[in-house]
C-alpha positions, 0 to 999 in steps of 0.5 A: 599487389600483395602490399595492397593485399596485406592492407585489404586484410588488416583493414579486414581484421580491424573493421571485425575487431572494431564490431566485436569491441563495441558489441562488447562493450555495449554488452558491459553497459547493459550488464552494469544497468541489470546490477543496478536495477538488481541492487534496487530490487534488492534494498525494495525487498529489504525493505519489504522484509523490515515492514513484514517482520514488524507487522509480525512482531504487532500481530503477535503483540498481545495488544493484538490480540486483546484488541481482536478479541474485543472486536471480532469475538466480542470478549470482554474483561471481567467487570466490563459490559459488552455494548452491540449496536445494530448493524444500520446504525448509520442508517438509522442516523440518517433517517432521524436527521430527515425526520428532524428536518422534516418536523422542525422544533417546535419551542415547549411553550408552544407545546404547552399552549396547545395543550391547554388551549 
């Protein structure tokens, strides 16, 4: 009875010991998973970091801001002339290559032709 007793016991112990171990150990895998996601985030961030610090470095360029002088605060250089087209420019291209469709050419001796005759 106590030899049966002593195996129920053991037995006992290791079923628990087995559970703990393999919890675990799964605890471990996911733990490895999280530092590599981790270490992923971390070369993206870097990498983010490399790609700000050189759009820094453009926007603080003095081509920037030459460039953005010229084309939001319509600056020029001295001796240039600033040129501002209207804003429906493509609107008024459009407009001509339907006019133009509409009225084909007519050839210059045919202009000439009616004109004196």
């Amino acid at each position: 009875m106590k030899k049966r007793l002593f195996q129920v016991f053991f037995l006992g112990i290791g079923i628990i010991l087995i559970v703990r171990l393999t919890s675990n150990i799964f605890r471990l895998f996911k733990g490895i998973q999280q530092i590599n996601l981790a270490e992923k985030r971390v070369l993206q961030l870097e990498k983010e970091k490399e790609e700000l610090s050189l759009k820094r470095q453009y926007y603080q360029s003095p081509e920037f801001i030459e460039e953005e002088a010229r084309n939001k605060l319509n600056m020029a250089k001295p001796g240039e002339t600033i040129v501002i087209l209207p804003s429906d420019l493509e609107e008024l291209i459009i407009k001509q290559k339907a006019r133009a469709e509409a009225n084909p050419q007519v050839p210059h001796w045919k202009k000439w032709w009616k004109l004196f005759f």
